[in-house]
Steps between C-alpha positions, in 0.01 A plus 500: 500500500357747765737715748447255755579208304814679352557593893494130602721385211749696501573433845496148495810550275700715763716364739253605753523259779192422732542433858113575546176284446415337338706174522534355224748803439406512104605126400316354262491102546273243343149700479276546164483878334209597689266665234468105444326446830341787553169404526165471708278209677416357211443063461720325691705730689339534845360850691719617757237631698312110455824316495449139390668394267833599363556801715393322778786256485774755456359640803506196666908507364526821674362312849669233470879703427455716830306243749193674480081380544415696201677722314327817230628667205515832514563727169430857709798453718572422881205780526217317436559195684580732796208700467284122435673351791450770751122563378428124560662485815330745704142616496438898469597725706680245718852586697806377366874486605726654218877591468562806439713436230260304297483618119191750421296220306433350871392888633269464171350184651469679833317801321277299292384264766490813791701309674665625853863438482772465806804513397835285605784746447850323396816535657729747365841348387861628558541625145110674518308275321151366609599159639255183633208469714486274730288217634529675888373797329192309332410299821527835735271711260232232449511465816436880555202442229262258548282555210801477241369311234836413265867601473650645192852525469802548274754239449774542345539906497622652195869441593459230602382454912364160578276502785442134726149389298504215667501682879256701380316284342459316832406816708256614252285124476548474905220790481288342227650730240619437144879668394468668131889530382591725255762295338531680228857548442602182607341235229884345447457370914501174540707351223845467638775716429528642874164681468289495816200231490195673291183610740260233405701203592513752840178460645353819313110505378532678211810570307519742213801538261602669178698240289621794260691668814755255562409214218517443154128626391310788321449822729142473685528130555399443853432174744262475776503216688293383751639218769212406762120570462464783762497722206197355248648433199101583309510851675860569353385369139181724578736798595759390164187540252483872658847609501692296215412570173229307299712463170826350657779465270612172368832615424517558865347240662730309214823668650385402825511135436823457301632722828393217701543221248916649478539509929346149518778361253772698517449724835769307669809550265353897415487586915866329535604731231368756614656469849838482323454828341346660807797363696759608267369841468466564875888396579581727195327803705683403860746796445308728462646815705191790453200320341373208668273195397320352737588193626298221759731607804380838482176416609514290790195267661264784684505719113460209293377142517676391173586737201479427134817606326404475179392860570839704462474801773770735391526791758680833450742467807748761495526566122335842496240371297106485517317188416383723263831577312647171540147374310590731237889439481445131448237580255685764275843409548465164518181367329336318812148545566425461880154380642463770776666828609483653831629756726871341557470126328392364201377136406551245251282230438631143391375169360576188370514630176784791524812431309845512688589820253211712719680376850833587366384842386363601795801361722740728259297816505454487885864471528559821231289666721652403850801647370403810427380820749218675449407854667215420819192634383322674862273204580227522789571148628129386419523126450265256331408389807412836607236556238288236612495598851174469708220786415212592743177356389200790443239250314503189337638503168164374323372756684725781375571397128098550461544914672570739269816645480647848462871560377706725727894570508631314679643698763137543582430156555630408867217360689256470219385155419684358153273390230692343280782205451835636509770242418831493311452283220648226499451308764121645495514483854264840650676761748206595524146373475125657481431627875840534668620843650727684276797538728830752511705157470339384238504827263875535574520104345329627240681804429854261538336268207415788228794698575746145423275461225338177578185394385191629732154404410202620599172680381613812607684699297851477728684612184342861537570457919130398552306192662143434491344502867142371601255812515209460753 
């Protein structure tokens, strides 16, 4: 057994538990050993990329399930079909209307297409997290933009924000132009269990969703869907046969369909469970006196359309903590590995398939916590928010990922032009992007994020205080 192997099993005996992706949350149910079915497109068991047979049909399961035209395997994640559906969508070099919030594969599709990309900003919520965009917000900037040729958007965020797909859906085909949703994190909509409606059934063109976020299949398992023809459904297969691999795995695609085969027979008793245990945790956390979980009536109509609280949004409050020390309290102390950390809230992600033991853990440990007082660490205020503020535009970022680039430190940068992605990982959602000014604002975010000891990406080399700028 290699290191990694050893790795894996010993943890799988610990009493590790997961509140991250992906959602089948390590339960085993009815599924074959999968050296068994590893195999390739041999006799009688269909080409994804030539679907016609037996992979066609449990595609045509996956259509049928959410309510859409056609629906596409995808074994390379939400990525691909994001990247496929935003390629066949728009010709090169073509404007497009993006929120800023949108997860880097879609700033990929931008860079890889030389796209020009206006961007819909979110509002900022009461407790500093990026909330909705709204239809108003669509209709005003196409509007503004005549030659916009489709709108890409996020929906739900990564805790959670819901933004009206059906308003905008309207405002965006009122102008001729097809709505891409990132749907990504919300694959368990639609299904009951007080979960908002899913984005297809919405009015959206193209819908793309990771079933291993927030369902019970294999990480990389992915959905696009596509609901009307003003996206061609031959471009996105050309687009898939570029971006998804050409040896997809069976085991996968295998996963995929007894995820689809278990929500079509049993989805309706799992999501009432499910909303029990959700429920029951979230009266057990009411008391709460320094730590806070988010609830729906923080975030009233003009943050947040809807919000999906299957996402637990724990925030620091008063408790002297960072996100980053409470992520690491309820890890060590209490063996509960969180999804996402940031700079004064961490999140939990949930699915059909935790076990009322995680819920009650977490409920106790918050309330351990609450009780205690920890020192305040000096804190800059920077919120989440913050960090994806609006940066001046020097040159189109297809434009400036192909400069070269020189590394300086980075109290040098102010004014230069960035030339790399810069995003805290997760959500994978840029600060920063090829092209934009380097600002004061956003080196003290970035500053804030290392110093709290949050994850910072980039090609730079931040550790060492240095970012890569575009050299002309």
């Amino acid at each position: 057994m290699n290191q990694l192997e050893k790795a894996l099993d010993a943890y799988k005996d610990t009493d590790m538990y997961p509140f991250h992706m992906p959602g089948h949350k390590r339960q085993s149910f009815d599924f074959p050993n999968p050296y068994t079915i590893d195999i390739t497109e041999i006799e009688g068991f269909d080409n994804l990329h030539h679907a016609s047979g037996i992979l066609a049909q449990a595609q045509k399961r996956g259509a049928e399930l959410y309510g859409s035209r056609d629906c596409f395997y995808l074994v390379n994640g939400s990525t691909c079909g994001i990247l496929a559906a935003v390629s066949a969508a728009v010709k090169k070099g073509q404007r497009v209307l993006v929120a800023r919030n949108c997860h880097k594969a879609v700033y990929h599709a931008l860079f890889l297409r030389e796209l020009r990309a206006e961007y819909l900003y979110p509002s900022v919520t009461a407790g500093s997290i990026q909330g909705q965009i709204t239809p108003e917000q669509v209709e005003q900037a196409l509007l503004s933009h005549g030659d916009i040729a489709a709108v890409i958007i996020t929906s739900p965020t990564y805790e959670g924000i819901v933004s009206d797909i059906e308003g905008i859906a309207r405002a965006a085909h009122a102008c001729g132009v097809p709505l891409i949703v990132d749907e990504a994190h919300g694959a368990h909509f639609g299904f009951g269990g007080g979960f908002p409606e899913n984005a297809v059934r919405q009015g959206a063109d193209a819908v793309i969703m990771s079933l291993h976020k927030t369902m019970p299949a294999f990480t990389q398992t992915a959905l696009l869907h596509l609901c009307t023809d003003r996206i061609s459904g031959e471009q996105v297969k050309k687009y898939l046969g570029i971006y998804e691999t050409s040896s997809p795995s069976y085991v996968l695609m295998a996963g995929m369909d007894s995820c689809i085969r278990l929500i079509r027979e049993e989805g309706a008793r799992l999501f009432l469970e499910f909303r029990k245990k959700l429920d029951s945790f979230y009266q057990h956390t009411r008391g709460l006196k320094r730590l806070h979980v988010m609830v729906r009536t923080d975030l009233p109509q003009s943050e947040a359309y809807a919000w999906d609280d299957s996402k637990i949004v724990i925030f620091t409050g008063t408790s002297g903590l960072t996100g980053k020390q409470l992520y690491e309290k309820l890890l060590q102390e209490y063996h509960l590995q969180m999804e996402m950390v940031s700079l004064d809230y961490v999140l939990g992600m949930t699915s059909v398939m935790d076990r009322e033991e995680g819920f009650e853990r977490l409920a106790a440990a918050l309330k351990e916590i609450d009780e205690k007082s920890f020192s305040q660490e000096p804190c800059l205020k920077a919120s989440l928010a913050g960090m994806y503020g609006e940066n001046p535009k020097g040159m189109e970022l297809s434009e400036a990922w192909e400069m070269p680039v020189q590394s300086v430190p980075l109290s040098e940068a102010v004014g230069k032009l960035c030339g790399d992605y810069i995003y805290l990982y997760p959500p994978g959602i840029p600060m920063i992007v090829p092209g934009e000014v380097i600002t004061e604002s956003f080196l003290r975010n970035v500053e804030e994020c290392r110093r709290l000891r949050l994850s910072v990406e980039g090609n730079g080399d931040l550790c060492s205080g240095r970012i890569n700028v575009v050299s002309f």
